[in-house]
C-alpha positions in Angstrom: 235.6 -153.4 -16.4 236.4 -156.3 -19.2 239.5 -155.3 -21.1 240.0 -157.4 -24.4 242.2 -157.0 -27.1 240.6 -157.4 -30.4 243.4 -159.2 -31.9 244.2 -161.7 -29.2 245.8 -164.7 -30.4 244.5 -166.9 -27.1 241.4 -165.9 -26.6 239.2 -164.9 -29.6 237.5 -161.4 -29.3 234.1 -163.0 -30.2 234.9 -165.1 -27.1 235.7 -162.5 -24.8 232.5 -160.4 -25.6 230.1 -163.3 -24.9 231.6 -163.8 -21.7 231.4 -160.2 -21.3 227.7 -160.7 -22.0 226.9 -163.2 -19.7 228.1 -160.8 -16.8 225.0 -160.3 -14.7 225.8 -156.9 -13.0 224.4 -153.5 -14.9 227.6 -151.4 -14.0 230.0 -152.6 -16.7 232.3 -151.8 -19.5 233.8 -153.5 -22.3 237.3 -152.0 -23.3 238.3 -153.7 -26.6 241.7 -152.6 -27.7 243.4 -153.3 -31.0 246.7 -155.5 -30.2 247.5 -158.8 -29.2 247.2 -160.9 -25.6 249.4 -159.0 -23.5 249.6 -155.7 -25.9 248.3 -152.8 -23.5 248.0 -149.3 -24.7 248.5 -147.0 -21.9 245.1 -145.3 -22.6 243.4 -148.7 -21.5 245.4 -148.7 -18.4 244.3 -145.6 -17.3 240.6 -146.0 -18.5 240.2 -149.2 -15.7 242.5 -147.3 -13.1 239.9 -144.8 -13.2 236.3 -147.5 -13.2 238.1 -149.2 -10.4 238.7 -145.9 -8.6 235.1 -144.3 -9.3 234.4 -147.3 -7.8 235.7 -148.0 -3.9 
């Protein structure tokens, strides 16, 4: 799970998604939200509750 926020004034968007790229495992997810660093809409923060939990 990557969470970014599109309008993050530290780390650029286009930034975050080639990092997000580079990942090498095929179980992933990109979560772009609109906002900036540190702005966390409660939807995202359930979405990764529930990859991390699907997951252990």
């Amino acid at each position: 799970m990557f969470h970014a926020q599109i309008n993050d004034q530290l780390f650029p968007f286009n930034g975050q998604r080639a990092l997000f790229d580079l990942l090498g495992s095929t179980d992933k997810v990109l979560l772009g939200a609109p906002g900036a660093h540190g702005d966390n809409p409660p939807t995202a923060i359930t979405l990764c509750r529930a990859f991390i939990s699907e997951r252990l």
